[in-house]
N, C-alpha and C positions, 0 to 999 in steps of 0.2 A: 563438439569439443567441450567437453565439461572438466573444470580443474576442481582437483580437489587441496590445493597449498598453492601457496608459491605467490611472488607479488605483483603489482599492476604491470612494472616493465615487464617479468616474464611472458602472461598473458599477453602485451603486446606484442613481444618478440614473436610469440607464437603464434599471430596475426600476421605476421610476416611485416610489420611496421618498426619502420627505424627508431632507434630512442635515443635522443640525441639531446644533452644539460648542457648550458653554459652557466653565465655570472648575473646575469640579470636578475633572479630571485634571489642569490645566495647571500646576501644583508636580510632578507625578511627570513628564508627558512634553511637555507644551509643546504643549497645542491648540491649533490656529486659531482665532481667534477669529468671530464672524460677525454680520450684523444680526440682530435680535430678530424682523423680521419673520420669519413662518413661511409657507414657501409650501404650496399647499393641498395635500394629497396624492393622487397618483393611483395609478389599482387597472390595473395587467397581470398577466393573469392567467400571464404562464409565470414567473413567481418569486412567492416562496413573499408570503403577504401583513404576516408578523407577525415580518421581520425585525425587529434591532431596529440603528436607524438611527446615536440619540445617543447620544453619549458618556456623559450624564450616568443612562444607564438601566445603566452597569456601575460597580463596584469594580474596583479590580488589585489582588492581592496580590504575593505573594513569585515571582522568578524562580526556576523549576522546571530548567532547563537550555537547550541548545541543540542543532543540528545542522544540517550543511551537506548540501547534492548532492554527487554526482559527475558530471564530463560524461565522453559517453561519446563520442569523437571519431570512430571509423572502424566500420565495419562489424563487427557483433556474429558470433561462431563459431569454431572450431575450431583448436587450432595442429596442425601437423601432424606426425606420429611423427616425421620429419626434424628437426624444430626449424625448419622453415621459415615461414613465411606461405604461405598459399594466395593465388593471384591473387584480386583481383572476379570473378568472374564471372555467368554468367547460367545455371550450373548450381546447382541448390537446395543439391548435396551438399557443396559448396565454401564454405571459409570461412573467413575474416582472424581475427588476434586482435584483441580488444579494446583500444584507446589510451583508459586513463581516469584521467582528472585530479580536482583538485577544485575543485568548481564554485563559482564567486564568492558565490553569496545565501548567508548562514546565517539560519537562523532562529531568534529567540527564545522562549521558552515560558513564559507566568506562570497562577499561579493566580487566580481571581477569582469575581467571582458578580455575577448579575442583584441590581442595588440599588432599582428599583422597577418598576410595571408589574404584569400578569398573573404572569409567570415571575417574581418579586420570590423571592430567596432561591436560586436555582437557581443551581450550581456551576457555573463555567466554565474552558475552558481557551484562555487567547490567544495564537492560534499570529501575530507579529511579522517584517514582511516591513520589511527595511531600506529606505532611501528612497532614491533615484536617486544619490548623491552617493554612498553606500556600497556597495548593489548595484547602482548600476544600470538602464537601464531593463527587465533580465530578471525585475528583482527584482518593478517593475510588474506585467508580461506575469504572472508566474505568481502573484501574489495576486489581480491579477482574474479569472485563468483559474480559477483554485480556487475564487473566488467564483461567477463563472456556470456551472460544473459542479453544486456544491453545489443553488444555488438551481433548477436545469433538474432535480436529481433530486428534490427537494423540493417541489418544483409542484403535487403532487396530492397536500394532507393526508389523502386518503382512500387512499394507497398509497404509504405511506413506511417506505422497509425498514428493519429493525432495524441490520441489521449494516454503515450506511452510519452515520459521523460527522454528527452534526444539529450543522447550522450555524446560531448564535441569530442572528448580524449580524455587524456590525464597522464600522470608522471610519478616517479619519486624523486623523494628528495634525503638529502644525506644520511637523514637518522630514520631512514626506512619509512616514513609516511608516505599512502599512496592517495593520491591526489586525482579523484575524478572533476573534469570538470562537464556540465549539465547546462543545456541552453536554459537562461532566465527566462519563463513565463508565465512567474506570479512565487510571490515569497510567502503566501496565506497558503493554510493546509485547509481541508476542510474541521480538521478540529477546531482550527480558530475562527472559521465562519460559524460553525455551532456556538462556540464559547460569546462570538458579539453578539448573534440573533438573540440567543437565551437573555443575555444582561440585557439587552435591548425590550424584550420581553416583562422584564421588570419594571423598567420604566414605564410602559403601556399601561400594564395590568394593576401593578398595585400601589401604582399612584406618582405623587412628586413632579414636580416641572414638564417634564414631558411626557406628561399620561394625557393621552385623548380622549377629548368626551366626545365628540362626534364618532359612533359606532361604526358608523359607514367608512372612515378613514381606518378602522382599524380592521374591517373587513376585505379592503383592498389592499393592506398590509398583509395578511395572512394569503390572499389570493397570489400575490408575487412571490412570497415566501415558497408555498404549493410548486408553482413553475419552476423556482430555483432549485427545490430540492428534488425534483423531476429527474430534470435535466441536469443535474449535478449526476444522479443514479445512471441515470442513461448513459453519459460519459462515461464511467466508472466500469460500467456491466461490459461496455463497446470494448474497453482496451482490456479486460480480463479477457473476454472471450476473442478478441486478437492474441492474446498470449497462448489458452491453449488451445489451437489453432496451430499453432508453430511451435507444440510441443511444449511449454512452459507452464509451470507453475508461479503465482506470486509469493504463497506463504508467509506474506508479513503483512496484510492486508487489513488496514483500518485506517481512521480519520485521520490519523498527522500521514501515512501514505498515497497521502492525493493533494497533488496541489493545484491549486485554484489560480489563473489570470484574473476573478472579479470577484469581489466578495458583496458587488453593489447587487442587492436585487434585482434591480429596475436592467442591469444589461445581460439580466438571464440569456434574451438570446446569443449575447457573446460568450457567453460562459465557455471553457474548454478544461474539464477535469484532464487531469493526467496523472496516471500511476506512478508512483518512483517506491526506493527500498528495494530494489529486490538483489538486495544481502544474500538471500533465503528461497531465492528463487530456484526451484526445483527441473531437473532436464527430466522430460516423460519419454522420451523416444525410447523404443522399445529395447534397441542397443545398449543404452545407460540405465535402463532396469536390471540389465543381466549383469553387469556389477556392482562391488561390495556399496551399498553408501557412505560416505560421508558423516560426519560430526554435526553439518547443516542438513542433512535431508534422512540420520537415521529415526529420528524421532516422529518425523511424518509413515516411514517404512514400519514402523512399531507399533503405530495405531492401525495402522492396514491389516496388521497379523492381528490385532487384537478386532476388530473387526470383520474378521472369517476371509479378509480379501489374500489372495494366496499365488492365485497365477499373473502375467505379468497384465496381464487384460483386465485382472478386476486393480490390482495394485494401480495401475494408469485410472480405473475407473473414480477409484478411492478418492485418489490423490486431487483429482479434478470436484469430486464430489465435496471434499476438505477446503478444498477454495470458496467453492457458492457457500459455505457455511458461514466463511468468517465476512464471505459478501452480504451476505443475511444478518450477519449483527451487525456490520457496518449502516444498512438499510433502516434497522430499525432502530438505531441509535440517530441515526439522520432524520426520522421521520419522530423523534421522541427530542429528542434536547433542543433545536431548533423552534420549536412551538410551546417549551418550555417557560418557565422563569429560572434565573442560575439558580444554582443548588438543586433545583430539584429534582432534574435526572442526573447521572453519569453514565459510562460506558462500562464501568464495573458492576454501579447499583440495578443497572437495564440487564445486563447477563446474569446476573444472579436473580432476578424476579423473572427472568424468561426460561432457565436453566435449571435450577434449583426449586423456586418458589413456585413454577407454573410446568414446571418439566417436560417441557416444549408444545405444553396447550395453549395454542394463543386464542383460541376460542373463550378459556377459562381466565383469560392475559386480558382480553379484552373487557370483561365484562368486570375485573378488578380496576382498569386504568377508568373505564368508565364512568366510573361513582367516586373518582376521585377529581373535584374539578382544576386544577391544575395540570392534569394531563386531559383534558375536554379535547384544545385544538387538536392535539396529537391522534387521539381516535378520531376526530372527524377528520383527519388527513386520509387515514387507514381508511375509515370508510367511506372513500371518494368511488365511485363506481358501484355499487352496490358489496361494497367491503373487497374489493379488490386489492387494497394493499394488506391487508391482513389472510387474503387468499395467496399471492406471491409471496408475503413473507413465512408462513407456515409452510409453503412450498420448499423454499430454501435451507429452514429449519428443520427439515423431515427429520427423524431420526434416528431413519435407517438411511443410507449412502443411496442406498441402489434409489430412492426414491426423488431425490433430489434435479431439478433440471439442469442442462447443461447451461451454461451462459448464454448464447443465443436463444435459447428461450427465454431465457428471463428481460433481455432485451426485447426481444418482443414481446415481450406479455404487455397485458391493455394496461393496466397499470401504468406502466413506463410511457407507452404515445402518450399519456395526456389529453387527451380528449375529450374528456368529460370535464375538463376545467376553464 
């Protein structure tokens, strides 16, 4: 079931889950109000059964923060040594710069918790899609698209992955907001584990109150770091490649879309990444190839044809291929800001010197980051195995599609076990 409009109650309705508002929120956000009657509820089995429908089975607390999109206008790829734009074309090697603005929905974030029921006490997080009059009807499209993603990977209690955001329900409310709520387990993205490791970094390195002179402390500081950001990857790769697997695309895939339980090194082994955003999440079953796209998934279909992909076999292949991409800059922006001092990487300045400046020779990437000693720990990450994360990250970066692994390999590549750490 993939929607292309329409808001969080319709998609539920079309779950077959009752939607039933009272008075309990309507001081903080102004529910709908509705007849007493209850209508009977019905059981489909491809969403999950124990959403939770009413309003009056959450709390809201306190607003935690926000964030917007970006749109991304033209054709994603390369500027070229000239400073010019490369045409469209229909050659893989060729490639436009990016035109990107920002995108109209923002979204709200509050704290909350399940107030009765089975889940009664259990921490939430409500991710708040503004209502037609503020976002828009995009704002629609991707709260229910997020909602029938969630519910289609959550369909089988008996194989539900850890590292994928558990969606409890959600609702609207009077002036059209659609209200997911999201089990709490962890309010750190991995951007902001990057953003403290880096400043933290600072401190070490270039001096001030807590810079180490004992070398050996600051080698076991980098050794934990290594583990965490391992095992952060591992996570990450595990719940992609459970996504397509069950047919799904993520398409919004980077560092504020993963969030962390721990941002302590030291309980790396507790760590549990897990995916959330998927606004943008694309349906690959072969069925929902064979119609028109959508506003959210024509621009991924656009790069496919620009890309020679054309039948529905290579289009599914693309599309999967376009994910390990943005997994690959996600890896190497993990494996570069993290072992940082702040300022000196970001996630714009690392795509344009991998993109642009090295035009996807990390070969050519490496031997630049090298001689520059502020990015030192960062290649000695990469070259942990005999250069094995600059072997999987050039893998992921290929570019051409067809050459790219699927997520399970990348999961398993030596790289990811850690073993040589």
């Amino acid at each position: 079931m993939m929607l292309v409009g329409g808001s969080v109650a319709d998609c539920l309705s079309k779950c077959g889950a009752s939607f039933v508002t009272k008075s309990s929120l309507s001081s903080f956000c102004g529910i709908r109000s509705r007849p007493k009657t209850i209508r009977p509820r019905r059981v489909v089995k491809l969403c999950v059964a124990n959403l939770i429908t009413n309003s009056d089975s959450f709390e809201v607390g306190r607003l935690i923060g926000s964030y917007g999109f970006m749109n991304v206008t033209s054709y994603p790829g390369l500027q070229s040594r000239m400073g010019m734009d490369y045409a469209v074309s229909e050659d893989i090697g060729s490639f436009k710069v990016q035109d990107i603005g920002e995108g109209n929905v923002t979204i709200r974030l509050y704290e909350g918790r399940v107030a009765q029921g089975p889940l009664r006490g259990t921490r939430v997080i409500f991710k708040v899609y503004p209502g037609q009059q503020v976002g828009g009807i995009e704002a629609d499209m991707m709260a229910a698209n997020e909602l029938n993603a969630h519910a289609s990977l959550q369909s089988s209690p008996r194989d539900v992955c850890p590292h994928i955001q558990a969606l409890l329900g959600g609702f609207e409310t009077k002036t059209r907001e659609q209200w997911l709520a999201f089990r709490d387990n962890g309010k750190y993205s991995a951007a902001d584990y990057a953003k403290i490791t880096s400043e933290k970094m600072a401190k070490l390195i270039a001096g001030g109150e807590q810079r180490l002179w004992n070398p050996f402390e600051l080698d076991q500081i980098i050794k934990c770091r290594r583990y965490f950001v391992i095992r952060l990857l591992h996570g990450v790769m595990r719940g992609l490649s459970y996504m397509h697997d069950n047919d799904r695309l993520h398409q919004s895939l980077g560092p504020a879309s993963v969030v962390l339980n721990t941002v302590v090194e030291k309980d790396a082994l507790y760590l549990v990444p897990q995916l959330r955003d998927l606004a943008f999440s694309v349906d690959i079953r072969y069925s929902q190839l064979e119609d028109r796209p959508n506003i959210l998934s024509e621009g991924l279909w656009r790069r496919a044809s620009v890309a020679g992909a054309s039948s529905h076999l290579e289009k599914r292949a693309f599309g999967i291929a376009d994910d390990i991409y943005e997994a690959g800059l996600l890896f190497a922006y993990l494996a570069f800001v993290p072992f940082s001092q702040a300022g000196v990487m970001d996630s714009i300045s690392l795509r344009r010197l991998l993109e642009n400046t090295f035009q996807l020779d990390l070969q050519a990437a490496r031997e630049y980051c090298s001689a520059d000693d502020r990015l030192l720990e960062a290649v000695k990450f990469l070259d942990l195995g005999d250069g094995a994360g600059w072997e999987l990250l050039q893998a992921m970066l290929n570019r051409d599609y067809r050459g790219r692994p699927i997520a399970e390999a990348v999961v398993n590549h030596r790289f990811l076990s850690g073993t040589f750490l």
